[in-house]
N, C-alpha and C positions, 0 to 999 in steps of 0.2 A: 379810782379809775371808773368806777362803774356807774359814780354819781356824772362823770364827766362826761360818759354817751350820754347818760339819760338825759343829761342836759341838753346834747346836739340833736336830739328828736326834737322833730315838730311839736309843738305843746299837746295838738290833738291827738299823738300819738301816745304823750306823756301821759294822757289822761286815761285813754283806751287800756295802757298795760295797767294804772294804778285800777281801773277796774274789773280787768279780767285776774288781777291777781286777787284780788277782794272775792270776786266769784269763788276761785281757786282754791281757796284758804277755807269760802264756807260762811263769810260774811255775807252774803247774798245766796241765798237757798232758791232752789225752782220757784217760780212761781212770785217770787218777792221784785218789788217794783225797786229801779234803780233812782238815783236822784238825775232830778230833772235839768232843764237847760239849765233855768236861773240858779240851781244850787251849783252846778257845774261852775257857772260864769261867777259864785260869787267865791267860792273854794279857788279856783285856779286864776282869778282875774282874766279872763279872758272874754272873747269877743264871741256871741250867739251861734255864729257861724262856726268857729272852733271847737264849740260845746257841740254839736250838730254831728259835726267830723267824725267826734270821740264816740258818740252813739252810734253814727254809721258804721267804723269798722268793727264792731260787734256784731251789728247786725250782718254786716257781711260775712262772719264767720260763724255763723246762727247760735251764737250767744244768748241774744237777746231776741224780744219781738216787741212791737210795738203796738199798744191797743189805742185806736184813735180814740180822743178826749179822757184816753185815763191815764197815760206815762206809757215807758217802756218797763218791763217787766225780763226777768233772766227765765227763758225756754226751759220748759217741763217736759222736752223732748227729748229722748237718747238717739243718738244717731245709728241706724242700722248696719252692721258688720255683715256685709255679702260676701262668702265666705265663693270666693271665685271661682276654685275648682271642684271641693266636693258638692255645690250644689247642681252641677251638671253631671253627674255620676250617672251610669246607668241604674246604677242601686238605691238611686233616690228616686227616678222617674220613673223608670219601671215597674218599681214595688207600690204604683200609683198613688207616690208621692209629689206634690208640687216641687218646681226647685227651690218655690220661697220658702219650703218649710225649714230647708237648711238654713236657716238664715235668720226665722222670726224667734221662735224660742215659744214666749209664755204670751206673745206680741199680735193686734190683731189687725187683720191685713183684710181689706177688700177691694175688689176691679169694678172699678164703674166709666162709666160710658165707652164700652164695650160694643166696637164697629165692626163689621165684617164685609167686605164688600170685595167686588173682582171690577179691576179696572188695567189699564195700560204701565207696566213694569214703569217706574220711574227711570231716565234715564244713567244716573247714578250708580242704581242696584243690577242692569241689567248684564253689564261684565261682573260683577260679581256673583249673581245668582249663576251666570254663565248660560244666559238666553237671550235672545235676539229682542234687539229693540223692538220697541209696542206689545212683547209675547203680554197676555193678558198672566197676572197673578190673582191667586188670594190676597186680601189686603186686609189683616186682623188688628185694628189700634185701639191700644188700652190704657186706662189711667189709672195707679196704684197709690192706694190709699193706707198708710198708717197711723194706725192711732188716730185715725180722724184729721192726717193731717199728708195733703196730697203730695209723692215722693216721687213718682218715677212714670214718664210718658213711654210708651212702647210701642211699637209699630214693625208686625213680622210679613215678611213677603215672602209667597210660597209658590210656586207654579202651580196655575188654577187645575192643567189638564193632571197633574198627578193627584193632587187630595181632592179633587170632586167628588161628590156626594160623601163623603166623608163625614165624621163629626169636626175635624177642624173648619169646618165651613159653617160651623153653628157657633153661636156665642159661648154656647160651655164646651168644650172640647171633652171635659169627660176625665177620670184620674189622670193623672201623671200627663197628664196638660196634650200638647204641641207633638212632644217628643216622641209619648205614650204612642200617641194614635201613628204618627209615622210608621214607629216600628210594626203596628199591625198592618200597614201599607206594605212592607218589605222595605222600607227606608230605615231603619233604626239609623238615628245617629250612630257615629263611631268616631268621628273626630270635631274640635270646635277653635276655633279660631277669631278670637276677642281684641280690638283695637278701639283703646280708650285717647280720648284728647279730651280739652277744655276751652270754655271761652264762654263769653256774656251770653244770656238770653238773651230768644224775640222777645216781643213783646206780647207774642200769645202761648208763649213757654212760661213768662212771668205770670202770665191771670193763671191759667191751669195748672202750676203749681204753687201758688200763691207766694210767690217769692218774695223775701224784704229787699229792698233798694241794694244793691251792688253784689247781689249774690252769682257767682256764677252757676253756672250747670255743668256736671260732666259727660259726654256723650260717650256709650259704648255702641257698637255694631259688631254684633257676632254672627258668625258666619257657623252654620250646622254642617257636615257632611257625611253622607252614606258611604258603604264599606266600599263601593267603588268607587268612591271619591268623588262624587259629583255634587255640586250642594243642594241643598231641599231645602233651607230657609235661612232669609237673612234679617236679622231683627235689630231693628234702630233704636236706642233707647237714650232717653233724655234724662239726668239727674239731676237733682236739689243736693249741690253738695255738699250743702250745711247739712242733710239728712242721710249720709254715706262714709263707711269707712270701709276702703276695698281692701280683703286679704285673701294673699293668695298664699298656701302652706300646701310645700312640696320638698319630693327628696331629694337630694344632691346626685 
């Protein structure tokens, strides 16, 4: 029975699982290059295109990467586990911890091109920040880098008249980041509210995270608010979701 799906799969698809189970098993170790079209086309009989196929949907599931004029090769990349709710803890930001530390481990993380600027509330974030259209915001966008390998676009919107002069208005914000500095504002976070969806890149989400051909992205937008419930920032964030496993662990 089982030979009889695998038969009603496309062949490209035949080919994708005989090599993600190969990967799977440990016939193909990180770093170790896959066989190429013409071995593909000459093992399966099948047509370039089909061979093509079989290496796309790996790459779409960041299996694989492909190094132009050398082959594709199986990712030396572990995917990072954002551990949802303790890394927003007050016990992590407060104790002027980042929230990525929850999250990296032994792993090494850096923000480069790091913008800060005040301009016109986008019309989008303006009912949710809960400010009148055009209010001018903070506008902090950042791009994160692991391992040498770019993972996550971000972009927080703050109202400009609350954190002025502040360190969130400088590119290093200082320990315990965003949050930190809030709370010495009298905003301390107290509640957060996260809405994740999916869907294909732009085309300038693909160049700045260097994405392989058919990878989607995850977008989260989390929403901060102070003990009286007003929010203080909303942060846009863009994922490589070949480079993400989101867990969220709580009690019943």
């Amino acid at each position: 029975m089982a030979n009889q799906g695998k038969n009603r799969q496309p062949k490209y698809q035949v080919i994708a699982s005989d090599l993600k189970a190969a990967i799977e098993a440990g016939d193909y170790s990180p770093g170790d290059r896959l066989p190429g079209e013409n071995d593909l086309m000459a093992t399966y009989e099948v047509a370039r295109m089909t061979a093509r196929q079989a290496i796309g949907v790996l790459q779409s599931e960041g299996l694989v990467e492909a190094r132009k004029g050398a082959g594709v090769f199986v990712r030396n990349f572990r995917p990072l586990r954002r551990q949802g709710i303790k890394r927003l803890s007050e016990q992590q930001w407060g104790s002027g911890h980042s929230i990525w530390a929850a999250d990296l481990g032994d792993r090494t993380l850096n923000v480069d091109q790091v913008e800060v600027r005040e301009d016109a509330v986008p019309d989008h974030i303006a009912p949710v920040l809960d400010v009148a259209p055009g209010t001018t915001v903070c506008v902090r966008s950042r791009r994160f880098v692991l391992d040498g390998k770019p993972v996550m676009l971000a972009t927080s919107y703050l109202p400009a008249a609350l954190v002025a002069g502040s360190p969130i208005t400088q590119k290093d914000t200082g320990p315990g980041g965003i949050y930190a500095r809030l709370g010495e504002l009298g905003y301390k976070p107290v509640h957060f509210r996260e809405e994740i969806r999916s869907r294909m890149p732009l085309q300038a989400e693909t160049d700045a995270l260097q994405l392989s051909p058919g990878t989607p992205v995850m977008l989260v937008c989390r929403t901060a608010y102070a003990e009286d419930g007003n929010p203080v920032e909303v942060n846009e964030m863009t994922l490589d979701s070949a480079s993400y496993v989101l867990e969220y662990a709580f009690d019943a």
